[in-house]
N, C-alpha and C positions, 0 to 999 in steps of 0.2 A: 504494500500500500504506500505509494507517494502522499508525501507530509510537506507542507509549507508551511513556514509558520513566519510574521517578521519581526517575532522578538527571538528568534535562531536564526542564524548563519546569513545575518539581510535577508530573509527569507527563501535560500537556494533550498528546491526543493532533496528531500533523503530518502529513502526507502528502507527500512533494515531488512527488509525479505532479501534484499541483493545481498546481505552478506550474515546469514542467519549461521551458514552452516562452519563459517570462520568464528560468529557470535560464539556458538556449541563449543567449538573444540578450544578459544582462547581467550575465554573471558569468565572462564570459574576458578578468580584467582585469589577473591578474598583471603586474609588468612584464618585461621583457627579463632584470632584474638577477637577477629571483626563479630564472630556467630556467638564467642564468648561473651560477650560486652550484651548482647541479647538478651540471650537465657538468667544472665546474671541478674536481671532485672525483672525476671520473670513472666517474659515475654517469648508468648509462642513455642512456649510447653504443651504439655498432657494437659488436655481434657479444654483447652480451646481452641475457637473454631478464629483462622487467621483467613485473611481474603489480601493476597500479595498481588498488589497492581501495577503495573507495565513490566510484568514477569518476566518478559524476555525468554530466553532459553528456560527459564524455571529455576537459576543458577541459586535464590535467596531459599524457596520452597525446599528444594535441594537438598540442598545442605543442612537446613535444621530439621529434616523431615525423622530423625536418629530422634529427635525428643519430642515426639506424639504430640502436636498440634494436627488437627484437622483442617487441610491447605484448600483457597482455592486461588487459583493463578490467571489472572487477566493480562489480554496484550494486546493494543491495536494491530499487530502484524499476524496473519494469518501463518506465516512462514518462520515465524517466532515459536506461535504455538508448537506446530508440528514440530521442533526440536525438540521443546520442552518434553511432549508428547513421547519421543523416541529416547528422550535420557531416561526418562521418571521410569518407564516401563522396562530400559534395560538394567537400572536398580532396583527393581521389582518396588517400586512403592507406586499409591494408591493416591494419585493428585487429579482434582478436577479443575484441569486449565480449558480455557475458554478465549476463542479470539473477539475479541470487544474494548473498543474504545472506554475506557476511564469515564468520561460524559454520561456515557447509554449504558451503564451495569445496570441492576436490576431484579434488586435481593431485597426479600420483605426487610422491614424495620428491625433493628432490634438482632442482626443475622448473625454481628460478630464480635470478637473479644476483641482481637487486635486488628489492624488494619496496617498492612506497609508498602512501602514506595522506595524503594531502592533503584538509585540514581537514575531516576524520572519524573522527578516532582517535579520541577519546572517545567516541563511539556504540558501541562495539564491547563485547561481553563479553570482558574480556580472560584471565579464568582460563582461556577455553577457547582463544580467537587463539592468545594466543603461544606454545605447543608448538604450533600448527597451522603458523604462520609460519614459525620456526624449521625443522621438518620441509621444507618446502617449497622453502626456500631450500637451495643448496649450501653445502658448507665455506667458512668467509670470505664468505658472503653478506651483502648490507647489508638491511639494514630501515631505509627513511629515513621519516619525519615530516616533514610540511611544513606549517604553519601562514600566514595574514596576517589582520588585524583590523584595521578604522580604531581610532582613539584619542580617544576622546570627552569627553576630560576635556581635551585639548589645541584639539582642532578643534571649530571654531561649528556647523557645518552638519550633522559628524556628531552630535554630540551633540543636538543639538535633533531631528534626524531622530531620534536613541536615545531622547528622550523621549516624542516622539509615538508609536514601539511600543509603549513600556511602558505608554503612556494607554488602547490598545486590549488591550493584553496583559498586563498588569501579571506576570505568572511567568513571560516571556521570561526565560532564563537567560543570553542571548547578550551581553547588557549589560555595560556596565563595563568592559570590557579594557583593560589596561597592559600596557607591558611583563615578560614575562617568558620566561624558557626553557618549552618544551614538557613539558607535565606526561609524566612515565612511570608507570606504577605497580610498582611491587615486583614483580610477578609477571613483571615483564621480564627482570630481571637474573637469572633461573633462565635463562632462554635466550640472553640477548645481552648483551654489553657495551658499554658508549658509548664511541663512536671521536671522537664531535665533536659541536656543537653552535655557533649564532649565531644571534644576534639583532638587526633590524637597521633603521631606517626607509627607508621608502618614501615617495614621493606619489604619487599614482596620478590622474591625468585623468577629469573626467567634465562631461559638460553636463546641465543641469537634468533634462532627461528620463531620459540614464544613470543619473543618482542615484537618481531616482525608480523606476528599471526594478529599479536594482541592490538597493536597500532591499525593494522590492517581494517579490520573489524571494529574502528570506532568511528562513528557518526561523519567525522570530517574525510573520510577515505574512502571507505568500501563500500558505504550507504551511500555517497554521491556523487561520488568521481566517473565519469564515463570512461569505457573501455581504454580507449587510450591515453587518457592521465592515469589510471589506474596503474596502466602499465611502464606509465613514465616512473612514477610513482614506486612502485614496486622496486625496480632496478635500482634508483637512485638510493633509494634506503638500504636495501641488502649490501650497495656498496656502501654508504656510511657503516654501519655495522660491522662489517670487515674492518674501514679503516682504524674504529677507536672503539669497539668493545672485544671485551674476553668472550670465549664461549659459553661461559655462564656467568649472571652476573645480578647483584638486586640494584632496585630502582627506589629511591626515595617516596613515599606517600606518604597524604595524609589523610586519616579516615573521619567521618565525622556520623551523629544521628544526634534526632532531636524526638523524644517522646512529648507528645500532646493528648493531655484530658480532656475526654469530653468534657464540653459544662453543663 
């Protein structure tokens, strides 16, 4: 599904169905600490029911699916789902992903404990989400956020990888990340109150090729690059990588979530 939007990329249109099946195989990189910092909070355990939205591959469901919440996974990308679909079922777990826009879900009142959004919360119209969220969740229901981005103003390999997108893309907006808290917009605090918030670094493991898979497969490249920047694209970075990384190597990030109470 092609996506404009013009508060992303000056509005160049993305697709992530173009690059669902590089999404799958290199971008379930969170680490242990990310799904720790969850649970620890008590969030999206045994015996509640979670509704994880723009699920993507299903990479969040995934992973905490070891601590018996009952998932279900939304995505506008039809080509998303079907990944999700084909991981969840060859770890034999039991997830009900769904291809639907954020805007059009469509769960009685009252459906869930926790509600999350992992790094897609700003794609959302949010005048319209969050009395949809709110509604959806129960009394005391969380709304978590969960954010992570390399730091390319700290780290070599990211940053120069960040340059070579902008050289094929120049109105990638993904660029530039520092630390900071996860943005809210005003229109939340009509529905929820902030229970919490951290922010945090990470390093996260990759070998030349994961970098390259993992860059490949994000929003400014594989989702909108046409065939032949793609492929300009490709070349140029594989040779960056030869000239200034090891064969294996971690990347500086930083992770962030924000829990919101219903009010």
């Amino acid at each position: 599904m092609e996506i404009s939007d013009s508060r992303i990329d000056a509005g160049k249109v993305f697709d992530w169905g173009r690059t669902s099946q590089e999404y799958a195989k290199y971008r379930d990189i969170y680490p242990e600490l990310f799904y720790q910092k969850i649970v620890d909070r008590g969030l999206c355990t045994e015996g509640q029911k979670v509704l994880d939205l723009g699920t993507g591959t299903g990479v969040l469901p995934r992973n905490l699916y070891r601590y018996g919440a009952d998932w279900i996974g939304t995505d506008i990308s039809p080509e998303q789902i079907e990944q999700a679909i084909l991981l969840s079922e060859a770890g034999g777990m039991k997830i009900d992903f769904r291809a639907v826009p954020t805007e059009e879900i469509d769960f009685p009142g009252g459906s869930f404990d926790v509600i999350t959004a992992c790094q897609c919360f700003w794609y959302f119209d949010h005048e319209r989400v969050m009395p949809k969220l709110a509604e959806l969740l129960k009394p005391e229901g969380k709304l978590l956020i969960l954010y992570m981005a390399w730091l390319p103003y700290e780290d070599e390999i990211a940053g120069k990888s960040e340059e070579l997108v902008l050289k094929y893309n120049p109105s990638w907006t993904g660029a530039g990340e520092t630390r900071h808290p996860i943005w809210i917009p005003d229109i939340a605090y009509e529905y929820f109150e902030m229970e919490d918030h951290e922010e945090y670094d990470v390093m996260v493991p990759f070998t030349k090729e994961f970098w390259h898979g993992r860059m490949r497969a994000c929003r400014g490249v594989g989702a909108s690059l046409n065939a032949e920047e793609l492929a300009g694209w490709d070349a140029e970075h594989r040779a960056l990588l030869d000239a200034i990384a090891p064969e294996e190597f971690e990347i500086l990030h930083y992770a962030a979530l924000a829990v919101l109470r219903k009010a």
